[in-house]
Biopython code that builds the backbone (N, CA, C, O; Angstrom):
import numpy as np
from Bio.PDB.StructureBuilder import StructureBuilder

atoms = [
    (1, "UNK", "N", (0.862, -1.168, 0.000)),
    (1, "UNK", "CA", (0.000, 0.000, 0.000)),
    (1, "UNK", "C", (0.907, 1.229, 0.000)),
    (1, "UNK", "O", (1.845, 1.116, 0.789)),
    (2, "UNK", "N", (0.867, 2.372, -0.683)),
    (2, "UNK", "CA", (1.565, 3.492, -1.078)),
    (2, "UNK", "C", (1.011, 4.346, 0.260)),
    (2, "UNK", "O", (0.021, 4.413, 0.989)),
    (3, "UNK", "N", (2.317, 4.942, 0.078)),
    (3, "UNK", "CA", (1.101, 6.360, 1.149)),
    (3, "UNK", "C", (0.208, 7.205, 0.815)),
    (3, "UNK", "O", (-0.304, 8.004, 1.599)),
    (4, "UNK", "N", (-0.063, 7.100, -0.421)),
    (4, "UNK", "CA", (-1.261, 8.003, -1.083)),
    (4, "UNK", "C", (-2.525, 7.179, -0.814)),
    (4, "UNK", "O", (-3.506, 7.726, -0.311)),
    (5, "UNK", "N", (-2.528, 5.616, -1.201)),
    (5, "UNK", "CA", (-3.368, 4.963, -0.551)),
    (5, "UNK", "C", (-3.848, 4.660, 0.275)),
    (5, "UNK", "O", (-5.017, 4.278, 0.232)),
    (6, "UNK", "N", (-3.037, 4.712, 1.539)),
    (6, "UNK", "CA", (-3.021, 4.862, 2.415)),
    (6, "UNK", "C", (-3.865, 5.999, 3.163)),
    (6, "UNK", "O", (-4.792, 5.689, 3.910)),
    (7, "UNK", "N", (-3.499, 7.333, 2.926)),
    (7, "UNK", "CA", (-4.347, 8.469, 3.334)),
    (7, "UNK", "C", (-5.685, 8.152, 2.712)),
    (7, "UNK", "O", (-6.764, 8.216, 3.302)),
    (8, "UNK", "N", (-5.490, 7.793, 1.418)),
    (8, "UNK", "CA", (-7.132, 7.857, 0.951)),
    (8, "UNK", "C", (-8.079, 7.075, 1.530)),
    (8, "UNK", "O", (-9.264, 7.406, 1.529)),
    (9, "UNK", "N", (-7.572, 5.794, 2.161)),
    (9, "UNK", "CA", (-8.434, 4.998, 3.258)),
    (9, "UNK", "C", (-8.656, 5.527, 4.278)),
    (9, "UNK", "O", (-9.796, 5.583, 4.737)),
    (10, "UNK", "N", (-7.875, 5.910, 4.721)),
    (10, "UNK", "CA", (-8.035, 7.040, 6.052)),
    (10, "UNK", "C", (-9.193, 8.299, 5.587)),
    (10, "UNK", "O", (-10.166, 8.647, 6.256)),
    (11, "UNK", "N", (-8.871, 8.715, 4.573)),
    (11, "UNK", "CA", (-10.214, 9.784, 4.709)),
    (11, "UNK", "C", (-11.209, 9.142, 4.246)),
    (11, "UNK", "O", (-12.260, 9.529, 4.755)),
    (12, "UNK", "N", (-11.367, 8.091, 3.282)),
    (12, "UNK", "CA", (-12.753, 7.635, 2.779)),
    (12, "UNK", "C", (-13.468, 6.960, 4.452)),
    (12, "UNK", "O", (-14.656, 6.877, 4.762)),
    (13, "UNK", "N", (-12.247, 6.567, 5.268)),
    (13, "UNK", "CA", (-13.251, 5.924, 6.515)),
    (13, "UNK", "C", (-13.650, 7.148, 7.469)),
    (13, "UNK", "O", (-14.526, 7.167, 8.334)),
    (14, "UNK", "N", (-12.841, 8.084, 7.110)),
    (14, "UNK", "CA", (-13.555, 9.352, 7.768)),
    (14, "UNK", "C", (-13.120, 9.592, 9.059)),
    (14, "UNK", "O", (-13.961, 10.030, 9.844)),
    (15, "UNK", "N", (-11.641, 9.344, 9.577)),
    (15, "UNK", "CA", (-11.031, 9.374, 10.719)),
    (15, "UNK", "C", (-9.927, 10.096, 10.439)),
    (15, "UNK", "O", (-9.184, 9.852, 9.489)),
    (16, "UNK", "N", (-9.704, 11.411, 11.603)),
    (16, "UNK", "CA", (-8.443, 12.310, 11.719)),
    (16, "UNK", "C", (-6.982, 11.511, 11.136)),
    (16, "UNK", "O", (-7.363, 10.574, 10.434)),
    (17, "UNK", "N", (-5.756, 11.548, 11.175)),
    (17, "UNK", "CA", (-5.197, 10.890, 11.646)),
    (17, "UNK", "C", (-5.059, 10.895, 12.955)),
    (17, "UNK", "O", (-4.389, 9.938, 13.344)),
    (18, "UNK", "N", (-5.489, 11.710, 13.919)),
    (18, "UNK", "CA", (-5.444, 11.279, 15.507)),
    (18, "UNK", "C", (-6.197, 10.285, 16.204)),
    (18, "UNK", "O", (-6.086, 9.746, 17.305)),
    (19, "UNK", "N", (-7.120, 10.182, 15.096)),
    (19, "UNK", "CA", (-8.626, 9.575, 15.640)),
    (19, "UNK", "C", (-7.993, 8.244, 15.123)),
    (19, "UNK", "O", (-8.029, 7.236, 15.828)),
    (20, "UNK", "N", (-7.496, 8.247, 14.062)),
    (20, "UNK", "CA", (-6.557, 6.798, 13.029)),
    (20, "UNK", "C", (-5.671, 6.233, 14.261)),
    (20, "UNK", "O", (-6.035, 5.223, 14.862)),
    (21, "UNK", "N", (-4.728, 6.791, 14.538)),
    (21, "UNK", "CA", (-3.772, 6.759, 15.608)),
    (21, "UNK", "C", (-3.921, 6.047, 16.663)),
    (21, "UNK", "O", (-3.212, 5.049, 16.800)),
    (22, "UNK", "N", (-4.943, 6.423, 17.715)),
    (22, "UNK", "CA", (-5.698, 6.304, 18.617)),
    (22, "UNK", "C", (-6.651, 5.038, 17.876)),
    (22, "UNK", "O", (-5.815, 4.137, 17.944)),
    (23, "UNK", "N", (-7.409, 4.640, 17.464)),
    (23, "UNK", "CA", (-8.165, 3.525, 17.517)),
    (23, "UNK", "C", (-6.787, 2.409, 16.988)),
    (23, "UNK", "O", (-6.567, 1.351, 17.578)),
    (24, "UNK", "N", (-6.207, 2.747, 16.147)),
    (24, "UNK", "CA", (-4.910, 1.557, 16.088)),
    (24, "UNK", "C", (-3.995, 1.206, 17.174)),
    (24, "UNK", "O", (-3.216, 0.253, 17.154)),
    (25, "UNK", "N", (-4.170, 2.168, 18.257)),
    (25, "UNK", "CA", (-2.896, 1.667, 19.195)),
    (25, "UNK", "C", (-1.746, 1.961, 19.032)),
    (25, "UNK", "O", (-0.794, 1.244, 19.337)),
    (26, "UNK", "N", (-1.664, 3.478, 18.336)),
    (26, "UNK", "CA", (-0.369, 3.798, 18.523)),
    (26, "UNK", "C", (-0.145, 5.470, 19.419)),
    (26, "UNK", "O", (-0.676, 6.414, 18.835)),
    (27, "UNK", "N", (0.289, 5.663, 20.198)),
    (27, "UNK", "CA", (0.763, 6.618, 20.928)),
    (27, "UNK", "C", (0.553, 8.279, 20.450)),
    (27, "UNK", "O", (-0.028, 9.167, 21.074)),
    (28, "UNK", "N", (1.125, 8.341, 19.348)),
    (28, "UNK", "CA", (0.727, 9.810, 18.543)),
    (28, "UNK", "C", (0.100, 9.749, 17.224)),
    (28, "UNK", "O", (-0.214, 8.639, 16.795)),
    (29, "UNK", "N", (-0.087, 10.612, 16.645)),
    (29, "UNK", "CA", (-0.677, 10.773, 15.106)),
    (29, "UNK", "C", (0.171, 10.970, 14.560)),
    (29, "UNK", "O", (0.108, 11.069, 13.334)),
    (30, "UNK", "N", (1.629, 11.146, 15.419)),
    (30, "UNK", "CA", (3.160, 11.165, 14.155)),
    (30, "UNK", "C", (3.382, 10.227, 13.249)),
    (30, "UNK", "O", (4.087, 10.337, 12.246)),
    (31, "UNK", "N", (2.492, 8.863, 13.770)),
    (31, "UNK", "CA", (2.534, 7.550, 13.085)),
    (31, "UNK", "C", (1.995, 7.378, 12.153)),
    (31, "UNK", "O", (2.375, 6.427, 11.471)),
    (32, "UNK", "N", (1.081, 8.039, 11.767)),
    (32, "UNK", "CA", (-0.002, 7.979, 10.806)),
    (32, "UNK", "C", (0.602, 8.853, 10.204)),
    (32, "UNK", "O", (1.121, 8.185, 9.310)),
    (33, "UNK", "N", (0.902, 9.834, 10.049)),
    (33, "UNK", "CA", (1.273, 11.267, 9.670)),
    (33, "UNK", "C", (2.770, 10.971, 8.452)),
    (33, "UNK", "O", (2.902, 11.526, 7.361)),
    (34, "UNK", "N", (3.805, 9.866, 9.133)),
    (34, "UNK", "CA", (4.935, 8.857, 8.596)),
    (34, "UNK", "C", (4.769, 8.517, 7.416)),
    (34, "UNK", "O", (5.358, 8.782, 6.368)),
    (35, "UNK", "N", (3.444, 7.573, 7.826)),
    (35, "UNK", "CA", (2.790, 6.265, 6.394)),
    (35, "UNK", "C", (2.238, 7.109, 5.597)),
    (35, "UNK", "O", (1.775, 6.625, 4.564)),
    (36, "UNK", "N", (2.097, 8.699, 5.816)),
    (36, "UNK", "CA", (1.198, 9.574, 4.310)),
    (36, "UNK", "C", (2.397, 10.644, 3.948)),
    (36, "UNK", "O", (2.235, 11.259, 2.894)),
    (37, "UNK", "N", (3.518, 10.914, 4.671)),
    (37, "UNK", "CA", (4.137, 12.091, 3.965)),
    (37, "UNK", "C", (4.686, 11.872, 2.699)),
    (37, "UNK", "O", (5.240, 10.814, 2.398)),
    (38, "UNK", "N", (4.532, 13.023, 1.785)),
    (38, "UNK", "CA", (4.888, 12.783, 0.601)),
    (38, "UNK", "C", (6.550, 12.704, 0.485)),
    (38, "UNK", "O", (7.227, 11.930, -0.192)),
    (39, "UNK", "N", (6.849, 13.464, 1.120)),
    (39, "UNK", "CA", (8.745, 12.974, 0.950)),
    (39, "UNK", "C", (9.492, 11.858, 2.339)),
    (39, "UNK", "O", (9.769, 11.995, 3.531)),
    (40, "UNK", "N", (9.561, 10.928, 1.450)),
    (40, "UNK", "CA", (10.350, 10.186, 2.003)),
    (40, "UNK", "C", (9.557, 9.416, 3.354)),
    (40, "UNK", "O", (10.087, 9.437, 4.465)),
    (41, "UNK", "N", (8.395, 8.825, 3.140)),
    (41, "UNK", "CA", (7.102, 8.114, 3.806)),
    (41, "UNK", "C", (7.936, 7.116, 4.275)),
    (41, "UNK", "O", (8.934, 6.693, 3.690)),
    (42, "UNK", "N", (7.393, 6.655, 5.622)),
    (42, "UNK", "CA", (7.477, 5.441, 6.201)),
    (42, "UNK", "C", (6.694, 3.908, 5.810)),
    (42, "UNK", "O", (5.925, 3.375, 6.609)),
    (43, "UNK", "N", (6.908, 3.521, 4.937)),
    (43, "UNK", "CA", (6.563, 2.083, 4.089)),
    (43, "UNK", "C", (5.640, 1.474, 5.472)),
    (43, "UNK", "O", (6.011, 1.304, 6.634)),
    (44, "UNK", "N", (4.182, 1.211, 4.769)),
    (44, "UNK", "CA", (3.188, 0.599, 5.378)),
    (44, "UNK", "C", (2.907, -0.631, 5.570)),
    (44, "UNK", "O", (2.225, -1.315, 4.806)),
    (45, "UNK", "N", (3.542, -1.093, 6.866)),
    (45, "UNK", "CA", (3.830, -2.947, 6.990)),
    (45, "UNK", "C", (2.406, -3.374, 6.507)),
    (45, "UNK", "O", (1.415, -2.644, 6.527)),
    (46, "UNK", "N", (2.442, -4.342, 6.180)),
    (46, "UNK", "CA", (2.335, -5.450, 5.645)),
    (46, "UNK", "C", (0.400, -5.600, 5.903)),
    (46, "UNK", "O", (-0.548, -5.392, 5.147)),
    (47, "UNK", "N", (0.524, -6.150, 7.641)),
    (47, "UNK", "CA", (-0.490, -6.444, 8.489)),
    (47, "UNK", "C", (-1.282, -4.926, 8.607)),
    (47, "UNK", "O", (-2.494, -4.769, 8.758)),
    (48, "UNK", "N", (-0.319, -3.939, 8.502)),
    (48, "UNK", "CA", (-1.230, -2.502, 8.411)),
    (48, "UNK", "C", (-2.312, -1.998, 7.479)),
    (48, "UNK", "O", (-3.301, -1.279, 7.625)),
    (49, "UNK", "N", (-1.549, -2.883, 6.094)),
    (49, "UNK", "CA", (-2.171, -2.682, 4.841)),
    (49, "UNK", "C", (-3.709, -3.494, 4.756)),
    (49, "UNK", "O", (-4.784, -3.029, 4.377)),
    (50, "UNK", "N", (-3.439, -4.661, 5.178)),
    (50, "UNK", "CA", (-4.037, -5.930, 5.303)),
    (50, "UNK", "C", (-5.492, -5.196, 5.950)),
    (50, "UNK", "O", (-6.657, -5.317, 5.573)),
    (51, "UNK", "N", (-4.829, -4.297, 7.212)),
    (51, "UNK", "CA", (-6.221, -4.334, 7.838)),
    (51, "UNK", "C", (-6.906, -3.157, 7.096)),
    (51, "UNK", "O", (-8.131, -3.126, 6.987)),
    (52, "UNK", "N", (-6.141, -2.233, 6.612)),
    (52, "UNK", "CA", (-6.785, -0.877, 5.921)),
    (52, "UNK", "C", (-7.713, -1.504, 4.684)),
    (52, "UNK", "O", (-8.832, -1.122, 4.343)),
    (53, "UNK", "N", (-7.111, -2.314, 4.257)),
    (53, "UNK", "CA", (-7.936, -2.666, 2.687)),
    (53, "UNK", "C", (-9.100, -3.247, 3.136)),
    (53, "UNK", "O", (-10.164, -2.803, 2.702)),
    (54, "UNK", "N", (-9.098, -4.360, 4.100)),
    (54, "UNK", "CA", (-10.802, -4.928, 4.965)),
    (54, "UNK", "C", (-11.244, -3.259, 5.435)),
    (54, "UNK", "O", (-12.074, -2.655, 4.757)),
    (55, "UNK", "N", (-10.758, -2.772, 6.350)),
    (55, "UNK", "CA", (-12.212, -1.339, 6.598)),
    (55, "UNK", "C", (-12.695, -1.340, 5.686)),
    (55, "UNK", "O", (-13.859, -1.700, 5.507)),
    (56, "UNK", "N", (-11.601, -0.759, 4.496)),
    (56, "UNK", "CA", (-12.298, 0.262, 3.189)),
    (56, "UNK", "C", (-13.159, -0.813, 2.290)),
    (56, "UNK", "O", (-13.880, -0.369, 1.397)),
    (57, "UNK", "N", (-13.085, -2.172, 2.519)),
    (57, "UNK", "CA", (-13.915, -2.706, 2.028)),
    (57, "UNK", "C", (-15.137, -3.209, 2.282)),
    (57, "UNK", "O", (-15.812, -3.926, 1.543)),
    (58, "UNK", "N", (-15.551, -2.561, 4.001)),
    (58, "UNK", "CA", (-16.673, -2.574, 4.827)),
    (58, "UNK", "C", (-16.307, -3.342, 6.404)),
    (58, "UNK", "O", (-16.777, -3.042, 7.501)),
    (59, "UNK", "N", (-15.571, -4.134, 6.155)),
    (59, "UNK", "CA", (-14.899, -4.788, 7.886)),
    (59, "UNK", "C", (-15.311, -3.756, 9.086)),
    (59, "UNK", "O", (-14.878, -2.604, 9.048)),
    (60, "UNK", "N", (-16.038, -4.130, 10.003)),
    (60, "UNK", "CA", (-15.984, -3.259, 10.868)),
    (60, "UNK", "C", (-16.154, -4.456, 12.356)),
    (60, "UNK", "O", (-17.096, -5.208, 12.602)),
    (61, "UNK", "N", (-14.624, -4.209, 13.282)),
    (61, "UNK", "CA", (-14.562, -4.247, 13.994)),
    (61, "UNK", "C", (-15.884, -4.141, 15.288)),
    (61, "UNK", "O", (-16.634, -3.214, 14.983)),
    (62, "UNK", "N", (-16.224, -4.668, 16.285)),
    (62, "UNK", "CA", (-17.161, -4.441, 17.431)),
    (62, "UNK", "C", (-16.941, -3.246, 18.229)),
    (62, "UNK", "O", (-17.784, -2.717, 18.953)),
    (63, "UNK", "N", (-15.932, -2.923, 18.072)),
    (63, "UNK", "CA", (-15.645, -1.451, 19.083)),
    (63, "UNK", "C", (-14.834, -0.013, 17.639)),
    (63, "UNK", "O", (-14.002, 0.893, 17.688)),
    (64, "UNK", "N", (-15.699, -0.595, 16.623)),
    (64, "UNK", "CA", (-15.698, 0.597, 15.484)),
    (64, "UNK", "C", (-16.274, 2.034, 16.086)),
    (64, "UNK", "O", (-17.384, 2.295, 16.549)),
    (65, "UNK", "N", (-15.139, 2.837, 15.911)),
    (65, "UNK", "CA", (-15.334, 4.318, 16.841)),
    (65, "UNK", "C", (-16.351, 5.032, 16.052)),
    (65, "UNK", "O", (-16.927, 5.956, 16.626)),
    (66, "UNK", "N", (-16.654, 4.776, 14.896)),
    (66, "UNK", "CA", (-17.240, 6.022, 13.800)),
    (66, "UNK", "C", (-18.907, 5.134, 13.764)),
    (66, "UNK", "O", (-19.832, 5.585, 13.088)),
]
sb = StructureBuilder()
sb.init_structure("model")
sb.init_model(0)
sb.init_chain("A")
sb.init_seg("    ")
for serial, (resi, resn, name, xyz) in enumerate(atoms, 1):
    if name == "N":
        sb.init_residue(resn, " ", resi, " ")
    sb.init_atom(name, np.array(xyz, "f"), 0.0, 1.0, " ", f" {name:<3s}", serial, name[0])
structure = sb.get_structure()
């Protein structure tokens, strides 16, 4: 998953990246913020991708914040 793809799942599910951040379990929105910058992005493991492509394809978790 690219980081352009990446953001675009993130906004089509309609979550900040803080709000992204925070329901994934990670500490800041610097993390999220990594996997979308356009220069020089932090490459989106694997299992990250995995779960972004199930949301955007309707997956919703029991404790889905939105």
């Amino acid at each position: 998953m690219t980081n352009h793809e990446f953001r675009n799942v993130r906004l089509r599910l309609g979550f900040t990246q803080a709000e992204l951040a925070a329901f994934l379990g990670y500490g800041s929105p610097m993390r999220v913020s990594e996997f979308e910058r356009e220069t020089n992005p932090r490459p989106v493991p694997d299992h990250l991708a995995r779960l972004m492509t199930a949301y955007d394809e309707g997956y919703r978790p029991k404790d889905w914040p939105l």
